[in-house]
C-alpha positions as a Python dict, from the first residue, in 0.01 Angstrom:
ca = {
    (1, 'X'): (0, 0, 0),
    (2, 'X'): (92, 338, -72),
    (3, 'X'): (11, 684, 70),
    (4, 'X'): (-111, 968, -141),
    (5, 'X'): (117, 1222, -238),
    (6, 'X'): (44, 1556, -140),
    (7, 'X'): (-248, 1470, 54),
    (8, 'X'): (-507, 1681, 194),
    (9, 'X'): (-751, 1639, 464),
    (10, 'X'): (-1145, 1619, 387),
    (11, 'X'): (-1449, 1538, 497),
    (12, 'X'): (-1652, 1216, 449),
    (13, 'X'): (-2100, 1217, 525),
    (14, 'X'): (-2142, 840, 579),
    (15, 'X'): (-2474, 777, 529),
    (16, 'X'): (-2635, 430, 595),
    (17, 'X'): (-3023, 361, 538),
    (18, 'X'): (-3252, 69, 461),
    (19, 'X'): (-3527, 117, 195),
    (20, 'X'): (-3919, 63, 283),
    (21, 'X'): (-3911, -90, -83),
    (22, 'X'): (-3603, -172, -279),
    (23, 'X'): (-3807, -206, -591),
    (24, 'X'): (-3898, 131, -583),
    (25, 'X'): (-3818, 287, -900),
    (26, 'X'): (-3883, 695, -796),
    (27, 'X'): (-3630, 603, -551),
    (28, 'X'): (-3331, 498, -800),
    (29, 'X'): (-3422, 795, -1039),
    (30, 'X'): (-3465, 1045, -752),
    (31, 'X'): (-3075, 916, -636),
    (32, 'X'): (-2951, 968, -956),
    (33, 'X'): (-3037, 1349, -993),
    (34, 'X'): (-2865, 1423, -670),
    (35, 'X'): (-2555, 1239, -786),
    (36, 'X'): (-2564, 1485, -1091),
    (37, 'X'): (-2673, 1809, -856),
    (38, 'X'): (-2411, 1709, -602),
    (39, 'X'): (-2136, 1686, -860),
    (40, 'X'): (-2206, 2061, -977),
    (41, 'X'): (-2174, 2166, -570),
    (42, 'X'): (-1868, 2343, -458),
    (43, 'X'): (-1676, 2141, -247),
    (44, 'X'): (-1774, 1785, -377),
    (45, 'X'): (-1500, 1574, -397),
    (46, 'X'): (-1671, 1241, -508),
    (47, 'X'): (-1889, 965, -362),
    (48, 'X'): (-1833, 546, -312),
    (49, 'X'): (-2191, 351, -293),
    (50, 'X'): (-2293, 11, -264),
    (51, 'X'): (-2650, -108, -183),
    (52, 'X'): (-2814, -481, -79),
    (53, 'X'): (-3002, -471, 178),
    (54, 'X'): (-2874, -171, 342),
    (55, 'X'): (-2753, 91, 121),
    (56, 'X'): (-2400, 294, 189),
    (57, 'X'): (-2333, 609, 27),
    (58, 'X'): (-1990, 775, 100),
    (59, 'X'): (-1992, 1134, -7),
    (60, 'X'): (-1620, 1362, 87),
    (61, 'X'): (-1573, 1721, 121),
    (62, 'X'): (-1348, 1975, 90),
    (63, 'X'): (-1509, 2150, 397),
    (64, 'X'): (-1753, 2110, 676),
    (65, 'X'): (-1924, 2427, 519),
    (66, 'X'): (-1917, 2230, 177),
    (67, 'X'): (-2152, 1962, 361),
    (68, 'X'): (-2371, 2203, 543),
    (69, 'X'): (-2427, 2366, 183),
    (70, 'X'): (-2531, 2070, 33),
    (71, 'X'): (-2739, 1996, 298),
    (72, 'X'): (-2924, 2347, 261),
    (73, 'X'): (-2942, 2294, -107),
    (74, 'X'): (-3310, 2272, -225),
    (75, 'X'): (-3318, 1945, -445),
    (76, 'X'): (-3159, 1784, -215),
    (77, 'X'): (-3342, 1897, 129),
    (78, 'X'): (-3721, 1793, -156),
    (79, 'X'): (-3472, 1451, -175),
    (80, 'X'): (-3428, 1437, 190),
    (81, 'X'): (-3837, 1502, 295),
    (82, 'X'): (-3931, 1242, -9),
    (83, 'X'): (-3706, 998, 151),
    (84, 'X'): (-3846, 1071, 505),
    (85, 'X'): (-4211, 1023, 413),
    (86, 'X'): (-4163, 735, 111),
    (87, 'X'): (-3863, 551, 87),
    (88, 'X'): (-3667, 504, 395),
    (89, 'X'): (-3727, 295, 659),
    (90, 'X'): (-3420, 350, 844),
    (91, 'X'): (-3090, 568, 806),
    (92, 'X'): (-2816, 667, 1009),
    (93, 'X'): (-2573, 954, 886),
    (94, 'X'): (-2175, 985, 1046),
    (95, 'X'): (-1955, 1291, 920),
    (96, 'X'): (-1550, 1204, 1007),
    (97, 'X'): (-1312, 1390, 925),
    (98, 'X'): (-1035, 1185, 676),
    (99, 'X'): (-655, 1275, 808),
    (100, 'X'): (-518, 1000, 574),
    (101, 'X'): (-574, 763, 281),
    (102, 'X'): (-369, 458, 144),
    (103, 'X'): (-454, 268, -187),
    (104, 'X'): (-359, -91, -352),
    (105, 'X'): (-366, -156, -696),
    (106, 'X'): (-282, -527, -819),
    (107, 'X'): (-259, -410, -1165),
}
């Protein structure tokens, strides 16, 4: 393994939920468009997700005030009340800050 050069600290919103149906489509489509919006918000430095039966969606940050602007932002607080009354039944979210990184690559 091998640190990053010339790292930088960020920010990482950990956010873990369970779906009330996983075969909801509004759900997949509404996650999409805040992929896109969060991509065009200052600050955004990339997300990792995964989903099975829970879902895990790793967002960074360049800032704390990055995350509290996306968190204000108004598609995404109409994506946050959606998935309050319709698609989750269950989510946690953890904010850490990320001091250092190491990556592998087999290839």
């Amino acid at each position: 393994m091998e640190e990053k050069p010339g790292f930088q600290t960020y920010y990482a919103v950990i956010f873990v939920s369970t779906l009330k149906d996983k075969h909801d489509k509004s759900y997949y489509h509404m996650s999409e468009q805040m992929v896109a919006q969060a991509k065009k918000q200052p600050g955004f430095l990339g997300f990792d997700s995964a989903r099975s039966e829970i879902g895990i969606t790793v967002s960074y940050w360049k800032s704390l005030n990055a995350i509290k602007d996306w968190k204000t932002q108004t598609q995404h607080q109409i994506a946050q009340q959606l998935g309050k009354e319709k698609w989750y039944a269950h989510y946690h979210i953890r904010i850490a800050k990320v001091e250092r990184e190491y990556h592998f690559n087999s290839l």
